[in-house]
C-alpha positions as CSV (number, residue, x, y, z in Angstrom):
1,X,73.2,68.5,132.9
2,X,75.2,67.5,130.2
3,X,74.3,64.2,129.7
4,X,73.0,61.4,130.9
5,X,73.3,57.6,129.9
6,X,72.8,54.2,130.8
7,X,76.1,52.4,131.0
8,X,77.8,49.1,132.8
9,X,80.9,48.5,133.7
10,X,83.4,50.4,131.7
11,X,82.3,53.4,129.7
12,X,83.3,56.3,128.0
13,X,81.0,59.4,127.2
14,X,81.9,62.5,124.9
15,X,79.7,65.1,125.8
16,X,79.8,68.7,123.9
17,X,79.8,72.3,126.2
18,X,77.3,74.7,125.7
19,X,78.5,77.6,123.5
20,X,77.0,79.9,126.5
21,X,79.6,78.2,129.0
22,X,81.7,81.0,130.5
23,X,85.3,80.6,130.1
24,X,87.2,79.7,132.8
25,X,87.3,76.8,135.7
26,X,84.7,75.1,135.8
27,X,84.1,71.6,138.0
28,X,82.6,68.5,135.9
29,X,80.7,66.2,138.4
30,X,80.1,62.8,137.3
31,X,76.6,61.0,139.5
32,X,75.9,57.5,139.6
33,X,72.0,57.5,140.8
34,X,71.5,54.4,143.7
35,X,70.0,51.3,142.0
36,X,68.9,48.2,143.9
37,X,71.3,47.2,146.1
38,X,74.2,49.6,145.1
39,X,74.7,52.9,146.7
40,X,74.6,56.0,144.6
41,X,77.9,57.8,143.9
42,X,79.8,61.2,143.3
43,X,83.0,62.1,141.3
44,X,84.1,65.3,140.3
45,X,87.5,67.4,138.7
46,X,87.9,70.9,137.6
47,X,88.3,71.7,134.1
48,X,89.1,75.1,132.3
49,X,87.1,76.0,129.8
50,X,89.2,78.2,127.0
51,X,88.4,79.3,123.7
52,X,88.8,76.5,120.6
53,X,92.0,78.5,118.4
54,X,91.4,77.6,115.0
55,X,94.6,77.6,112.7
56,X,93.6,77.8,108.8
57,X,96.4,77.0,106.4
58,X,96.2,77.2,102.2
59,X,97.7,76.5,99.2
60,X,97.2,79.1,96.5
61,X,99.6,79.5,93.2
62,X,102.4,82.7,93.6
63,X,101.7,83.7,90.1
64,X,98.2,85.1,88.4
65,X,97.3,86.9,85.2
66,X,94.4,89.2,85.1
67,X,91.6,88.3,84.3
68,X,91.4,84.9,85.4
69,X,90.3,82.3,87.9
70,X,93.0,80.8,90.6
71,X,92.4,77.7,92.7
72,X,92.8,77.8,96.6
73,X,93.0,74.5,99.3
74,X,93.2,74.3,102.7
75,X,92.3,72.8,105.8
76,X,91.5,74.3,109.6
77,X,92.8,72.7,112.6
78,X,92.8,72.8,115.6
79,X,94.3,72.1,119.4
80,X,91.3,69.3,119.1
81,X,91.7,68.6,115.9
82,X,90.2,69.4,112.1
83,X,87.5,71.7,112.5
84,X,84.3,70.7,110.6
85,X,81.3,73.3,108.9
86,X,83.2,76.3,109.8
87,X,82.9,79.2,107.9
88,X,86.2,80.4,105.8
89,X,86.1,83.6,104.6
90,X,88.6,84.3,101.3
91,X,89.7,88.3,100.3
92,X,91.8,89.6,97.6
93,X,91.4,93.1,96.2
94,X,87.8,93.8,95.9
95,X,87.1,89.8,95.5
96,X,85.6,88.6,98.7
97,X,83.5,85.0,99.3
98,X,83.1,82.3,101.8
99,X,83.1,78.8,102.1
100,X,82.5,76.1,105.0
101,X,84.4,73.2,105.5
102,X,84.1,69.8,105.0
103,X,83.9,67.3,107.8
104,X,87.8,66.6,107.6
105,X,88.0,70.3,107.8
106,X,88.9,70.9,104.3
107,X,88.0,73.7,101.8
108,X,88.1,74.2,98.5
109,X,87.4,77.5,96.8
110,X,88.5,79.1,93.0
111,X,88.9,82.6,93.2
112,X,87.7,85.3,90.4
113,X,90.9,87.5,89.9
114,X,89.5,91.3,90.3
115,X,89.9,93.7,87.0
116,X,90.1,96.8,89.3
117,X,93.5,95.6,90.0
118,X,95.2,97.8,87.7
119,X,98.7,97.8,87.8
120,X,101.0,94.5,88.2
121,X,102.5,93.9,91.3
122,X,102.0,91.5,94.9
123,X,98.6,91.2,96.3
124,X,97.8,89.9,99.6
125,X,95.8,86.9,99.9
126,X,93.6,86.4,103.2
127,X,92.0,83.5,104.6
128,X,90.1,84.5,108.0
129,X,88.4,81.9,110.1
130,X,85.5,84.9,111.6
131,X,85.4,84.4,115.6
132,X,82.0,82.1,117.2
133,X,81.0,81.6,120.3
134,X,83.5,79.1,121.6
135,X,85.7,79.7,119.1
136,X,88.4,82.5,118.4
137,X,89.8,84.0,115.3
138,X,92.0,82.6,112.8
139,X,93.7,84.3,110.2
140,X,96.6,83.1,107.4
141,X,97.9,85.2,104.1
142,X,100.1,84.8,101.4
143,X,101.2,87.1,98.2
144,X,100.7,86.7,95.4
145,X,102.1,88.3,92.3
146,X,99.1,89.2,89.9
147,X,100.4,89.9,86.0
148,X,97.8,92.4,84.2
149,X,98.7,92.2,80.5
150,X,96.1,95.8,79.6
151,X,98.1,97.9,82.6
152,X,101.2,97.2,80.9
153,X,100.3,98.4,77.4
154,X,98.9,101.4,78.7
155,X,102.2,101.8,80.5
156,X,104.0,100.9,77.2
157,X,101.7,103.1,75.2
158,X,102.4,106.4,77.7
159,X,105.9,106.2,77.4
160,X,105.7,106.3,73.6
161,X,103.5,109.0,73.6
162,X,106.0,110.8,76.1
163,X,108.7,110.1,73.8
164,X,107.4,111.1,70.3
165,X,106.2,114.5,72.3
166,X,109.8,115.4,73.5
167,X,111.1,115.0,69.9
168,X,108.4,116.4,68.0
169,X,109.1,119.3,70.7
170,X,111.1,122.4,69.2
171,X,114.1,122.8,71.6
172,X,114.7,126.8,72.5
173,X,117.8,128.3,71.3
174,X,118.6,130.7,72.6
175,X,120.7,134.0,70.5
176,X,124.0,133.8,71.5
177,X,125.8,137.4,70.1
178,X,129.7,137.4,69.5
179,X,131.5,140.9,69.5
180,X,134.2,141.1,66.6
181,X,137.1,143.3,66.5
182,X,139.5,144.0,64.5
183,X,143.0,144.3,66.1
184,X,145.5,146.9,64.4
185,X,148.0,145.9,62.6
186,X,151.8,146.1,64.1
187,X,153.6,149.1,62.2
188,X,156.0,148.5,59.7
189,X,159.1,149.7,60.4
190,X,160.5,152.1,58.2
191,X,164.0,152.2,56.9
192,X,166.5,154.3,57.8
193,X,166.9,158.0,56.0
194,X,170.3,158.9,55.2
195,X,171.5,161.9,57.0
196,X,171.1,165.3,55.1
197,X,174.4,166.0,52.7
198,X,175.7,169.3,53.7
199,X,177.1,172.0,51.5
């Protein structure tokens, strides 16, 4: 029994399924107990029972500087609409919290930048709707570039110590040894001698 109410003529009834409800067909019966001079009646249709898919979406800046504090909103819908008091779950490095919705299905949420995130460069950004009974699991990201202003000295500051080490380096020579000689001298030529007088 889902419910039961007293109604005339026209009426309309929203009735919630219990979370223990197996999924799948199911056949919703609809009684109309006898009363008086009216007989009682019967009315029935299969349904399909199916899991609720929630589908979280955010807004969150594309640029941070560490440390600080950035500010994230969203909503979760759904095939039936905004879902109300569910629990979003926010992650980002080693920063993890939670929030629930609002009864529009909105959330609101500033996140504490981590300092274990060293080095500058894109960090993923997850909103997870966690699965519930009746409900599946929902998940959305984004990146977002993170600026760390003490990485990037310590990165300035290693390069110059790397470069005031290779100069202050003595470079090896190494003996280079060059054989000299001494080439002789072309030979003069010598002038002709006059042929020996005879007597």
């Amino acid at each position: 029994l889902l419910a039961e109410r007293e109604v005339g003529g026209r009426f309309e009834i929203q009735v919630g399924i219990p979370v223990q409800t197996l999924l799948g067909k199911h056949r919703l019966s609809l009684k109309v107990k006898p009363r008086g001079l009216f007989a009682g009646a019967v009315w029935g249709q299969e349904i399909r029972v199916v899991k609720v898919q929630p589908k979280p979406e955010f807004q969150a800046p594309g640029f941070g500087i560490i440390p600080s504090r950035i500010k994230v909103r969203g909503k979760v819908n759904s095939s039936l609409g905004p879902l109300a008091g569910v629990r979003v779950n926010l992650k980002i490095g080693s920063y993890s919290g939670s929030i629930l919705t609002s009864s529009q299905g909105e959330f609101e949420e500033e996140l504490q930048l981590p300092l274990d995130i060293l080095m500058t460069g894109f960090r993923e950004l997850v909103v997870e709707v966690t699965e519930a009974p009746g409900r599946s699991e929902g998940v959305a990201r984004s990146r977002i570039f993170l600026f760390n202003p003490a990485s990037m000295g310590l990165l300035l500051a290693g390069f110059l110590f790397l470069g005031i080490m290779l100069r202050s380096r003595p470079s090896p020579q190494r003996e280079r040894g060059s054989v000299v000689g001494v080439l002789p001298s072309p030979a003069k030529p010598q002038p002709p001698q006059p042929p020996p007088v005879r007597r």
